[in-house]
C-alpha positions in Angstrom: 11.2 -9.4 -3.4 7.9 -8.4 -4.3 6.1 -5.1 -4.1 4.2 -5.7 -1.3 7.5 -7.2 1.1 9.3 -4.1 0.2 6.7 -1.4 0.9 6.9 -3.4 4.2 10.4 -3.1 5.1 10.1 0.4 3.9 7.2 1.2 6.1 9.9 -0.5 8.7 12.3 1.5 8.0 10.3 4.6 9.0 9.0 3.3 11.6 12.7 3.0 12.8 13.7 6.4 11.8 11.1 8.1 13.0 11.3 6.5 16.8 15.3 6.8 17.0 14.9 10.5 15.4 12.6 11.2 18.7 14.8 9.2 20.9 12.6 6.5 21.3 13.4 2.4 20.5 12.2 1.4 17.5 11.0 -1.7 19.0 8.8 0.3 21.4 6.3 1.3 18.5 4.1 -1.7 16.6 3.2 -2.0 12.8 -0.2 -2.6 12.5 -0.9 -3.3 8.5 -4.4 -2.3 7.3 -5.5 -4.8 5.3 -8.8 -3.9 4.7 -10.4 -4.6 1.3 -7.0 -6.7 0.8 -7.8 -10.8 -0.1 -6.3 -13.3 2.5 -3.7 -13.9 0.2 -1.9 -10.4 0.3 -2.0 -11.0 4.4 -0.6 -14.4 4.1 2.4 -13.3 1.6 2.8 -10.6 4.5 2.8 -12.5 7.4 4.8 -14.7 5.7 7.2 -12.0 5.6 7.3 -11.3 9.3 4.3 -9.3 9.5 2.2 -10.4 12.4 -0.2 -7.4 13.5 -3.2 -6.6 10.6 -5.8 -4.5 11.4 -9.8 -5.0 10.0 -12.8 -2.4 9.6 -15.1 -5.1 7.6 -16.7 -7.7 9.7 -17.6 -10.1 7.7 -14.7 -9.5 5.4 -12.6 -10.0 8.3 -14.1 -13.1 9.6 -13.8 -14.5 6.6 -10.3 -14.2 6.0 -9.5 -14.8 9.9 -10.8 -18.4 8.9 -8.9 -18.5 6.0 -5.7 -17.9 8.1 -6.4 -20.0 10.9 -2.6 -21.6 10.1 -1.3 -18.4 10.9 -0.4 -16.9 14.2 -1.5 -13.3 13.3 -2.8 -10.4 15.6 -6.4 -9.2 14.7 -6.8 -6.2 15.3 -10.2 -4.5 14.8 -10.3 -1.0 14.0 -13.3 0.0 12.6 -16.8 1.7 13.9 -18.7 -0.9 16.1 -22.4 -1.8 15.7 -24.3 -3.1 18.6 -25.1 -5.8 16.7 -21.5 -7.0 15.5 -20.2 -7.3 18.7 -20.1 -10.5 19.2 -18.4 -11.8 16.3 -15.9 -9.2 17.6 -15.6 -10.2 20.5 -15.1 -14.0 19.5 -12.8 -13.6 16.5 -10.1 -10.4 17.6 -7.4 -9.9 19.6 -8.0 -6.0 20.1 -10.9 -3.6 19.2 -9.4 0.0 18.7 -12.4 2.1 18.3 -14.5 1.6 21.2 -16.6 4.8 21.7 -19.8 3.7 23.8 -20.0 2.0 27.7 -22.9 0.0 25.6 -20.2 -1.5 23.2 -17.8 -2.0 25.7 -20.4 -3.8 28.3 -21.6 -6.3 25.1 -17.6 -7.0 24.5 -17.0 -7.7 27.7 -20.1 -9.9 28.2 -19.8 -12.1 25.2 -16.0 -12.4 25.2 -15.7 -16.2 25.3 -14.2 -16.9 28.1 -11.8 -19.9 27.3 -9.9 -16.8 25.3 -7.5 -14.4 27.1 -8.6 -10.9 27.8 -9.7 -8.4 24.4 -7.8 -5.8 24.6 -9.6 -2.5 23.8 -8.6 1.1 22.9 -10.8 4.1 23.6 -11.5 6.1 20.2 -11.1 10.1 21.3 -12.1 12.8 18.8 -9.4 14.8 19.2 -9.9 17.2 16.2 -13.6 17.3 17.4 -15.0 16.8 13.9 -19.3 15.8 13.9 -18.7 13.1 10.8 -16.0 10.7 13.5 -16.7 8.6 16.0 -15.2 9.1 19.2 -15.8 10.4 22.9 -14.8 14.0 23.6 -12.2 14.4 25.5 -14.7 15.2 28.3 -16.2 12.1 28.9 -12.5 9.9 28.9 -12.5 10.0 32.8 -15.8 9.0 33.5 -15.9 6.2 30.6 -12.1 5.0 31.2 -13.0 4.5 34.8 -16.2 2.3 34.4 -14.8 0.1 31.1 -11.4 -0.4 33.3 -13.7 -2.6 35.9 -15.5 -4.9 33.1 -14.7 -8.3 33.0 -12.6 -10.6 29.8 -11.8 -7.3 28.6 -8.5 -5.3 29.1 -8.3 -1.4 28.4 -4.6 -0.6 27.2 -5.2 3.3 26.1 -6.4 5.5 23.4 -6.9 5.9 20.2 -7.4 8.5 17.3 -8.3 9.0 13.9 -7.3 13.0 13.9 -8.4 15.8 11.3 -6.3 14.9 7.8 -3.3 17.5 7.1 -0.4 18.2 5.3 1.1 20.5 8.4 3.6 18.7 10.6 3.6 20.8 13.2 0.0 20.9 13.6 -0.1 16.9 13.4 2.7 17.1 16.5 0.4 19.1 18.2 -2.9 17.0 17.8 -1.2 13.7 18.4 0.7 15.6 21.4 -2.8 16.1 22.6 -4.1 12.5 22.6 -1.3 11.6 24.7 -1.5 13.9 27.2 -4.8 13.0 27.3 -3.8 9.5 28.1 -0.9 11.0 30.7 -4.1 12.0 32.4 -5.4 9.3 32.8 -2.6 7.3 34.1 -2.1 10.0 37.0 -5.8 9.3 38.5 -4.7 5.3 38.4 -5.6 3.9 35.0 -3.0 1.6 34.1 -2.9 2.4 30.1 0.5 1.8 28.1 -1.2 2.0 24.1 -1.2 5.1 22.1 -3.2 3.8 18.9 -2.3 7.0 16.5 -0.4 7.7 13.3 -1.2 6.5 9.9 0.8 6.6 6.2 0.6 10.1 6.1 1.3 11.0 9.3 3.1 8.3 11.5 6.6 10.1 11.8 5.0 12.9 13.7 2.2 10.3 15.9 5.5 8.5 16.8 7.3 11.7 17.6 4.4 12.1 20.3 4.7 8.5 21.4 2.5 6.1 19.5 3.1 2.6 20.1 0.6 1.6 17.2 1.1 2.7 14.0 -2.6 1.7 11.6 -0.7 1.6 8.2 -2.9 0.8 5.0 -1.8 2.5 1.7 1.6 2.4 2.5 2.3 -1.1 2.3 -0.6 -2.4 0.3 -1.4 0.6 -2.5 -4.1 2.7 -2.9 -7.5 1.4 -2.2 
């Protein structure tokens, strides 16, 4: 067993602990390995290890080694900030996009989603610590902007996601991550059908799944410091 298979299974492992500790089925919350910065090789020795769900912030990067891996029936998941002008490689190459913060990127995803390929699956990015150097729509604005995205066409809004304010505390991570999904139970009760919770990485997933993640974004965890 290599490094990288068993910082997998161990990042497993707390997956598992940390959704049977808060009552929940271990099966109900998804690994999604960051592999960022990592060569096509590392996600192929991976996936190759059961592994199917990796997540991008690099464009290019990314659609390079989606090309590379063509034999291989992974999940691309992107989670990085969106520029107008990247859309449509996004839209063309992933499965889901994570980090949608403006109707404008939402509108080009839907429009240039090819339309032989099933639905894109997006996330909304909230700013939930409220911090000016993330991306994200306040909490505000989810209503209004959940509402119009959830009517575009070839895309698919599953829920929320968040990138919240780093710390140590555990309680106050509870609390933040507690916040995002309320946020979301929100927006279920005015009809939005959403079921993702895109929150928790290395540092903090026990507590992100303790408030009901279903996507867990690990990166340093299983593939060492970047």
């Amino acid at each position: 067993m290599t490094a990288l298979t068993q910082a997998i299974d161990n990042t497993k492992k707390r997956l598992s602990s940390a959704a049977l500790a808060s009552g929940r089925d271990p099966a109900a919350v998804q690994l999604i390995a960051v592999s960022k910065t990592r060569p096509a090789s590392d996600i192929r020795r991976a996936f190759e290890h059961g592994q199917k769900l990796f997540g991008e912030s690099y464009l290019q990067e990314a659609v390079e080694k989606i090309r590379a891996l063509e034999d291989c029936a992974i999940e691309w998941h992107f989670i990085g900030p969106i520029q107008s002008n990247k859309t449509r490689q996004i839209a063309s190459h992933f499965d889901w996009v994570h980090s949608v913060d403006r109707l404008k990127i939402a509108q080009r995803l839907s429009e240039q989603r090819p339309p032989q390929l099933p639905p894109l699956n997006i996330c909304l990015q909230v700013n939930i610590s409220h911090e000016t150097s993330k991306s994200g729509l306040a909490p505000a604005e989810l209503l209004t902007m959940a509402t119009t995205i959830a009517g575009l066409p070839r895309i698919r809004l599953r829920g929320l996601m968040a990138i919240p304010a780093r710390t140590n505390d555990r309680e106050l991570q509870l609390q933040t991550f507690s916040a995002v999904a309320t946020l979301q139970q929100q927006l279920i009760e005015q009809g939005l059908e959403l079921d993702t919770l895109s929150m928790g990485m290395s540092d903090d997933l026990e507590a992100a799944i303790e408030a009901g993640a279903t996507h867990v974004r690990v990166g340093s965890a299983i593939f060492g410091a970047r």
